[in-house]
N, C-alpha and C positions, 0 to 999 in steps of 0.2 A: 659526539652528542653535545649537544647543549643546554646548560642546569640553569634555571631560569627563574623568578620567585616574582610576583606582580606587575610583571613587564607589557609591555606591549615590543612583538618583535615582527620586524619590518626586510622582509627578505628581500634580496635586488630583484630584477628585471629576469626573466624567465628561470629564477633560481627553484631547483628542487632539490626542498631539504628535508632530511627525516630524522626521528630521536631526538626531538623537542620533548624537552621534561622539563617538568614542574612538578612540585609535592603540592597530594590533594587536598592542602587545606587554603593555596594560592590559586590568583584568576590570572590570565593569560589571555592577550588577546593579541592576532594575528590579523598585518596589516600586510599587502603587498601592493605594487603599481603591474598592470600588465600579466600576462598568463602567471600562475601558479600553482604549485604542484609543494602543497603541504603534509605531511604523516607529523602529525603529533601524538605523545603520548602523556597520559594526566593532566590534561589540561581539559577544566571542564565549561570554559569558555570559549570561541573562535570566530575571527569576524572574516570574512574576506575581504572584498573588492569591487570596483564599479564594472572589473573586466571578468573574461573568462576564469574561473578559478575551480581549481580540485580537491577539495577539504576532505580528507578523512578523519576519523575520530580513533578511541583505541577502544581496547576492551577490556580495560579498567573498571572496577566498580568504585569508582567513585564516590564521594558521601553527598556529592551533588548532581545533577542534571546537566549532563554533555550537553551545554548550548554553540549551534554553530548557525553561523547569517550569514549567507551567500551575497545580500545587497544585489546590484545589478551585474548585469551579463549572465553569459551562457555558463552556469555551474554545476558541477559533477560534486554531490557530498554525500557519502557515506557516514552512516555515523559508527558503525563497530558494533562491537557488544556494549550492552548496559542501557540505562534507559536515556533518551538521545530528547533532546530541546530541539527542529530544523528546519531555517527559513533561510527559503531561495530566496526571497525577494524577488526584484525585476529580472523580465531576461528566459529563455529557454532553459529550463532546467532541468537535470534530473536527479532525483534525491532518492537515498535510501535508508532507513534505520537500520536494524540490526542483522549483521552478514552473520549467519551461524553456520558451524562447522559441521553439524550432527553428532555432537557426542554424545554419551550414553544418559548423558545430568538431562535435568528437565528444565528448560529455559524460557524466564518468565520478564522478556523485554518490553517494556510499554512505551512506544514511542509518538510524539506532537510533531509532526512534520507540516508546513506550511508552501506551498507554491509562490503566492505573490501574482506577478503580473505575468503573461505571457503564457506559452505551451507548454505545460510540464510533464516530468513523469514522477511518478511518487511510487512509493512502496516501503505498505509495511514491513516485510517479515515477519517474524515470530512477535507473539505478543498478542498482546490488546493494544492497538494503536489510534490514534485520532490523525487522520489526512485531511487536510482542506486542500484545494487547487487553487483558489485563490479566482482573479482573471485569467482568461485565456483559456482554449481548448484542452485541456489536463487527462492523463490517463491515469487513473489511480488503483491500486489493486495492493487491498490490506492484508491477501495470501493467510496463513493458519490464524486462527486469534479472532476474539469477538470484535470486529474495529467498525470504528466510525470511519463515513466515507462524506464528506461535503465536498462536489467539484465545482461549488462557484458561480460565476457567472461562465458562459462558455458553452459548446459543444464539447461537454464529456463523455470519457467511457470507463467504469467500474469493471474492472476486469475481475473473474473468479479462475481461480485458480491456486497451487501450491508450488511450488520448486521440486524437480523433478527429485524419485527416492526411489533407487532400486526395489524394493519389497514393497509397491504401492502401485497398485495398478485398479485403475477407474475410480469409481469416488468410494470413501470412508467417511460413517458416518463421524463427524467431531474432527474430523483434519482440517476442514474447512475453517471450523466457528460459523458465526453466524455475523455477518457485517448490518450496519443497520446507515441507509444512503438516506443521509437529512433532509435532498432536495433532487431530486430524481424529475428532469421535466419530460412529460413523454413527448415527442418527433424530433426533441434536441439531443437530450442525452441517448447514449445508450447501454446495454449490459451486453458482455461479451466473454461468452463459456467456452472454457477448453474442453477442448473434445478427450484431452486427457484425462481430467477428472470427471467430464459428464459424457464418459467414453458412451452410452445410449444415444447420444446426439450424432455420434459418424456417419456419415453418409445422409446429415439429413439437409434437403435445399429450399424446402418449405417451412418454415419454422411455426407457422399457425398450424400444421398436423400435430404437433408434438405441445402446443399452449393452449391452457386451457384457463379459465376468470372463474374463481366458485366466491361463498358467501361466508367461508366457515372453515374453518382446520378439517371439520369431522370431515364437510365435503373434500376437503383436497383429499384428504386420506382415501377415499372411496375414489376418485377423480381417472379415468384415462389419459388424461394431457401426465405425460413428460415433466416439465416445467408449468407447476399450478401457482398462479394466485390470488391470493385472498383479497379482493379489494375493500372488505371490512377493515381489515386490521392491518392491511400492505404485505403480510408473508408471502416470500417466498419458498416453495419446496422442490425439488427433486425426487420426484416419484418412482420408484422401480418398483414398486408393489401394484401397476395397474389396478382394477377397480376392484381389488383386496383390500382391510382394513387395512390401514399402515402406510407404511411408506419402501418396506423392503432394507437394503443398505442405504437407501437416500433417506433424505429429510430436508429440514430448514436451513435455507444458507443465507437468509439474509430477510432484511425489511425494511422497504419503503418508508419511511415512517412517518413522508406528507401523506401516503395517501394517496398516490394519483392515480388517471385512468390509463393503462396502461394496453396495449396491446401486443401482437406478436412482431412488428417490425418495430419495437422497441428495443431485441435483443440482436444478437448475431452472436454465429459459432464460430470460435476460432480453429482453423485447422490443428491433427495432430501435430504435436512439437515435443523433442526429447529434450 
């Protein structure tokens, strides 16, 4: 282990080192040349490199904002538990905030994750998160928690969905949240539903049977389309209640919130996945 206090520390040439400590009232910043494979812990600062690099965070609660900057190249950063600061920068990346275990506590991680240039993958996890993608074709998917989704400039795709959980099968209503996409362009972007959580979509190969465009909550509620939305107000719903009041176990999982005109080859189902 290495005890460490305002440093910047600089590991060799494909060094993978782990049990970097620092006490949480110091900043730490992590430099390397060439691939890197970091595990720190308490360190609520981290920079990488202009190459490949692998930042993990810990799961510290911290009295600050786990900040980690990938810079350029193809980067792999996890940020842990705790509320996570995380920019790829330039470069293919994939990011993620907070890896949780499923324990029986109730975990309330809010994470800023940033893309930068290039193709990304982001992902919330638990929480209320904020993703941008930055440039580049980005796939972003904010999973449980009310999150904001910005993909940028680019061909994106807003993924819905949650991480698989034994005692969870099809969708519930509030596992979701409700994400709300800043800038949704319709024939660029698209949205893309697991057939796991919107287990009524399986087997479907026409996705304008199952989409339906109303003017009103009350309408969606009353709606036969599957997947309704409101192009007043940009809601999305999950219908299981067909043209009963309500919604059944579905409801609201998200909203548009430019507004646009959206159609059914806006979306696509993802096959099942365990």
């Amino acid at each position: 282990m290495i005890d460490i206090d305002n440093s910047i520390f600089t590991p060799e040439i494909f060094l993978n080192q782990e049990n970097i400590f620092v006490g949480v009232n110091e900043q730490i910043f992590l430099e390397a040349d060439f691939v890197t494979d970091i595990m720190a812990t308490g360190i609520p600062d981290r920079l990488g490199t202009d190459s490949m690099d692998i930042l993990i965070g810990d799961d510290q609660n911290n009295r600050q904002i786990e900040r980690i900057f990938g810079f350029a190249g193809d980067d792999d950063i996890q940020g842990g538990g705790g509320n996570d600061y995380i920019d790829g920068g330039d470069g293919d990346d994939i990011l993620y905030g907070d890896l949780i275990d499923g324990s029986a506590s109730t975990d309330n991680l809010n994470d800023t994750i940033f893309g930068g240039n290039g193709d990304d993958y982001l992902s919330g996890n638990s929480g209320d998160d904020y993703l941008d993608g930055g440039n580049g074709n980005d796939f972003l998917t904010g999973e449980s928690g009310n999150d904001v989704l910005s993909g940028g400039a680019g061909s994106d795709t807003f993924y819905f969905d949650v991480p698989p959980i034994p005692e969870l099968t099809g969708y519930v209503l509030g596992s979701l949240g409700i994400d709300t996409i800043t800038d949704f362009t319709a024939g660029e972007d698209k949205i893309l539903l697991s057939q796991r959580m919107f287990s009524n979509l399986l087997g479907v190969t026409d996705f304008s049977t199952v989409f339906t465009t109303v003017i009103s909550d009350l309408e969606a509620e009353t709606s036969n389309g599957l997947i309704v939305y409101n192009s007043v107000n940009g809601s999305l719903f999950y219908n299981l209640n067909g043209s009963e009041l309500g919604f059944g176990n579905g409801g609201q999982f998200a909203v548009l919130s430019s507004i646009p005109t959206i159609t059914a080859s806006d979306f696509k189902v993802e096959s099942m996945s365990v």
